[in-house]
PANU-96954 format. One record per residue: residue in three letters; x, y, z of N, C-alpha, C in turn; residue number from 1. Coordinates in pm, 1 decimal. Example, Ala and Ser with C-alpha at 12.3 -4.5 7.8 and 13.67 -1.06 7.14 Angstrom:
# residues 2
+--------+----------+----------+----------+----------+----------+----------+----------+----------+----------+-----+
! residu !      nc1 !      nc2 !      nc3 !     cac1 !     cac2 !     cac3 !      cc1 !      cc2 !      cc3 ! num !
+--------+----------+----------+----------+----------+----------+----------+----------+----------+----------+-----+
!    Ala !   1319.0 !   -569.0 !    780.0 !   1230.0 !   -450.0 !    780.0 !   1320.0 !   -330.0 !    780.0 !   1 !
!    Ser !   1285.0 !   -225.0 !    708.0 !   1367.0 !   -106.0 !    714.0 !   1290.0 !      3.0 !    787.0 !   2 !
+--------+----------+----------+----------+----------+----------+----------+----------+----------+----------+-----+
This chain:
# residues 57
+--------+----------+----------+----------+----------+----------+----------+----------+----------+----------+-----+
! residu !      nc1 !      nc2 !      nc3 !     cac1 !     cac2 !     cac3 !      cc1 !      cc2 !      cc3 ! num !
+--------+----------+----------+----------+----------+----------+----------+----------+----------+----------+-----+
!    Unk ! -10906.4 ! -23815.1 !   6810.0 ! -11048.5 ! -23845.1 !   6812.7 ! -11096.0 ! -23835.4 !   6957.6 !   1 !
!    Unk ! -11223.4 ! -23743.2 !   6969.5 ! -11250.9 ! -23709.3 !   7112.4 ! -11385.3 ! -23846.4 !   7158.9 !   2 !
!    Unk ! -11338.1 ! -23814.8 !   7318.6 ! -11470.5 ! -23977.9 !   7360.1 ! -11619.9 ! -23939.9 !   7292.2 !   3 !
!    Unk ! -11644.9 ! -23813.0 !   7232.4 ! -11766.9 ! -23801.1 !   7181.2 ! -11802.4 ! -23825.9 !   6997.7 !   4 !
!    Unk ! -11663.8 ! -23860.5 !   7007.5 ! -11636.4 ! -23893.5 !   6823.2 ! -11683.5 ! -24032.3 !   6856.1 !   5 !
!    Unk ! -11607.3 ! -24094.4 !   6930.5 ! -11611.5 ! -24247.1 !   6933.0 ! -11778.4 ! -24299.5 !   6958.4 !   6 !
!    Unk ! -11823.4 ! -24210.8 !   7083.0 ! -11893.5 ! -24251.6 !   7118.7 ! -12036.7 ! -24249.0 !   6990.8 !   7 !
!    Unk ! -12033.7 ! -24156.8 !   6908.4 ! -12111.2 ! -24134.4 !   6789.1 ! -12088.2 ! -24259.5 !   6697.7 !   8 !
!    Unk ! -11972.6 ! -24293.1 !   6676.0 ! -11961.4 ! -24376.9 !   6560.2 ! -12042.4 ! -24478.3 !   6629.5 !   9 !
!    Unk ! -11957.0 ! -24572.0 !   6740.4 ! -12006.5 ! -24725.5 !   6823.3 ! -12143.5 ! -24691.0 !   6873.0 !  10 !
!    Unk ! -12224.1 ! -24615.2 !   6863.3 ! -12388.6 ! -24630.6 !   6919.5 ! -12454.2 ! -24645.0 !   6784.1 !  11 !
!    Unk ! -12401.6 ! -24665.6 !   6611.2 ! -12503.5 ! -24717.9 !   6512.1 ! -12461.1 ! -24823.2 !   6524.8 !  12 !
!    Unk ! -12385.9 ! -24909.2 !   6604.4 ! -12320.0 ! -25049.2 !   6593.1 ! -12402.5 ! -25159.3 !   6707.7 !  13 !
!    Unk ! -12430.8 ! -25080.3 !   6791.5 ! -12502.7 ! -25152.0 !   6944.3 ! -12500.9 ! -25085.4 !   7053.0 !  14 !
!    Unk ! -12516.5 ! -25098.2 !   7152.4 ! -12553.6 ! -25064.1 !   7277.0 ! -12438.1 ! -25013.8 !   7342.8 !  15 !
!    Unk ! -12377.5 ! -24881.7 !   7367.9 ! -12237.0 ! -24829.7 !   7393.3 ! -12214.8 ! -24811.6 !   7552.3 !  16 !
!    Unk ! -12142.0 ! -24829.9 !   7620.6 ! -12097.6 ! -24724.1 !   7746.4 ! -11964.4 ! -24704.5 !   7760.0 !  17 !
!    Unk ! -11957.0 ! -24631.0 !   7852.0 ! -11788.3 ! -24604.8 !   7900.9 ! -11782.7 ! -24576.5 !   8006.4 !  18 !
!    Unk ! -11628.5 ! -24667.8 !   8027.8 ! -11602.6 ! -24631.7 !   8156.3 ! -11465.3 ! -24542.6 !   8215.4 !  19 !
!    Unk ! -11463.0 ! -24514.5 !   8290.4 ! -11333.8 ! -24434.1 !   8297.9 ! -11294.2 ! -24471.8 !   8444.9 !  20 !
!    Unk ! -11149.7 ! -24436.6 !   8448.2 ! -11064.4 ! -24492.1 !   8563.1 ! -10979.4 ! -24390.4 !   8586.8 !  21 !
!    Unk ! -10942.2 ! -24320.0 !   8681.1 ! -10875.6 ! -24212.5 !   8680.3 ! -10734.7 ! -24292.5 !   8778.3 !  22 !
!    Unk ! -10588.3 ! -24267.9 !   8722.6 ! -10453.6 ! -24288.7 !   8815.3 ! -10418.0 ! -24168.0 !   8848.9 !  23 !
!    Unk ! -10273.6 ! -24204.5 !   8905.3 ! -10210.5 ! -24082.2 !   8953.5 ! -10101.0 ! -24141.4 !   8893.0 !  24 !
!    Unk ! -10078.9 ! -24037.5 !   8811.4 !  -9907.1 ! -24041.8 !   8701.5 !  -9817.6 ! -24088.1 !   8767.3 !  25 !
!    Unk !  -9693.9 ! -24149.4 !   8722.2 !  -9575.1 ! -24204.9 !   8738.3 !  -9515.7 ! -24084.6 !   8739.6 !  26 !
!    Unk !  -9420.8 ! -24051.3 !   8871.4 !  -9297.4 ! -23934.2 !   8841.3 !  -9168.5 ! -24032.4 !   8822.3 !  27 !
!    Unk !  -9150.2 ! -24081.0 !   8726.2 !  -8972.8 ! -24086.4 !   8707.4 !  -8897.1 ! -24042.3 !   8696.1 !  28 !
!    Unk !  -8908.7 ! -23869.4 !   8710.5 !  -8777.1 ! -23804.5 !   8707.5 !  -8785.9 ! -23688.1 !   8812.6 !  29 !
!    Unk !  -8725.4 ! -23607.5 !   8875.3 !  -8725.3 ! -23510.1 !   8965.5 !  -8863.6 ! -23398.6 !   8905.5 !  30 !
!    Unk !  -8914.3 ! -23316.2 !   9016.6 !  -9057.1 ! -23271.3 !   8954.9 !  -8996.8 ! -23168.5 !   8895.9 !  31 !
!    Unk !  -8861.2 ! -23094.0 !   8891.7 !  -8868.1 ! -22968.9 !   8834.3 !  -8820.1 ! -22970.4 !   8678.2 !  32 !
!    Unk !  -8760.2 ! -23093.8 !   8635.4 !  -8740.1 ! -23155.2 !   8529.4 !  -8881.0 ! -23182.1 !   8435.1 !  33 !
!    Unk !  -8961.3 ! -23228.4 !   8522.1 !  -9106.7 ! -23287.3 !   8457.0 !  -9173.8 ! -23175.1 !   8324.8 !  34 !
!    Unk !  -9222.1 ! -23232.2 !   8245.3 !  -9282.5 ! -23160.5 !   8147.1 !  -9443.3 ! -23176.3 !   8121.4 !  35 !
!    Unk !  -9508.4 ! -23278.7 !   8236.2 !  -9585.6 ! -23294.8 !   8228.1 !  -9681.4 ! -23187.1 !   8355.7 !  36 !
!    Unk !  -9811.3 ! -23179.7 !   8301.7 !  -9865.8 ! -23031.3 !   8400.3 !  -9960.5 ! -23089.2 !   8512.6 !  37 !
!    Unk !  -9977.9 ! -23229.8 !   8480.4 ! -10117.4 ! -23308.5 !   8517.1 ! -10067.4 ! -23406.1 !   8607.3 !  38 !
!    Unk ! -10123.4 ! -23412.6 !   8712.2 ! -10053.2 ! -23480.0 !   8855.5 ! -10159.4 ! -23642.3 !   8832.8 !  39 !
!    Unk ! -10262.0 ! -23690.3 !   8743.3 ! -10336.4 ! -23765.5 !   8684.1 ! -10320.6 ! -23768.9 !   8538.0 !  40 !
!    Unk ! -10361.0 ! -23919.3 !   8547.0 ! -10369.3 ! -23929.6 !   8426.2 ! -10539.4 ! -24024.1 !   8391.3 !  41 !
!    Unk ! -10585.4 ! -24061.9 !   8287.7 ! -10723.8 ! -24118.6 !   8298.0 ! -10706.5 ! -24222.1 !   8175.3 !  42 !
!    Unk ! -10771.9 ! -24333.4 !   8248.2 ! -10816.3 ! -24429.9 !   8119.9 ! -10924.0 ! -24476.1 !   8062.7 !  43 !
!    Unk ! -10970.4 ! -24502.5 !   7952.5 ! -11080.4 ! -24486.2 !   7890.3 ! -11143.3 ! -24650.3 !   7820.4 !  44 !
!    Unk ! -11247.5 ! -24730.3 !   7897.5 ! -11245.8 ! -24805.4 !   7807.1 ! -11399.8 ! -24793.6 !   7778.0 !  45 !
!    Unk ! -11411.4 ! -24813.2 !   7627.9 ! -11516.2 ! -24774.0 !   7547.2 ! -11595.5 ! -24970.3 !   7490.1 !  46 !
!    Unk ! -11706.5 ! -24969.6 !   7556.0 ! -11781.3 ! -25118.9 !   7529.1 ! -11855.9 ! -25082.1 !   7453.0 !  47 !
!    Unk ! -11897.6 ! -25189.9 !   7353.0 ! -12008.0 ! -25194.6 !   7242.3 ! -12055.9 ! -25347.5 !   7268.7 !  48 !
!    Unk ! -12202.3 ! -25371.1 !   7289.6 ! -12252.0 ! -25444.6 !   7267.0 ! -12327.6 ! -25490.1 !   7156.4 !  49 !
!    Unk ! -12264.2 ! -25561.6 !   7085.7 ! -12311.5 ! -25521.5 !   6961.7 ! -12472.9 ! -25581.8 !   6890.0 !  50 !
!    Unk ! -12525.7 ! -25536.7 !   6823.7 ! -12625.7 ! -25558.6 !   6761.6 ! -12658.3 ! -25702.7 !   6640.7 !  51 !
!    Unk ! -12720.6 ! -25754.4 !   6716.8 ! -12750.8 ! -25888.3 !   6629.8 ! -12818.1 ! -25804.9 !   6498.6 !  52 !
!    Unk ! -12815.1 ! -25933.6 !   6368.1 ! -12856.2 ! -25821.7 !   6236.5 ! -13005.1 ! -25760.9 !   6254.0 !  53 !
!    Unk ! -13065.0 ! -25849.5 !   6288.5 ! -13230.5 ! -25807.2 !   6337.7 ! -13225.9 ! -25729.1 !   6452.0 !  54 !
!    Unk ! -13168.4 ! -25737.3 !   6507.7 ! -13185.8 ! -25627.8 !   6599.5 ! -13147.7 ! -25489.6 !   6627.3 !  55 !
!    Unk ! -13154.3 ! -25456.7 !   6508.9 ! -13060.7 ! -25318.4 !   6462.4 ! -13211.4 ! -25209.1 !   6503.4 !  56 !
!    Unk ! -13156.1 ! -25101.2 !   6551.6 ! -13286.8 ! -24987.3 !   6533.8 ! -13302.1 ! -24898.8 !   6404.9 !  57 !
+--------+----------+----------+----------+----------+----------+----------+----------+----------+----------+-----+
């Protein structure tokens, strides 16, 4: 499910945003071993404020 799926469903629910946080990946193993392509990784947290029943649009 992409952040624009989510973000569709949680905005008929209340008031949505997101935020994002970008790291820099963990190497635990030697880089030529690595299988990963992305020197970052990103985290996603998705808020809903939600809608009292009357206050629905």
């Amino acid at each position: 499910m992409g952040k624009s799926d989510v973000e569709t469903i949680m905005k008929k629910y209340g008031k949505y945003s997101l935020k994002t946080k970008e790291y820099q990946r963990f190497k635990a193993d030697k880089s030529q071993n690595r299988n990963h392509k992305a020197n970052k990784t990103y985290e996603y947290l998705h808020i809903l404020e939600k809608y009292k029943d009357n206050d629905e649009i």
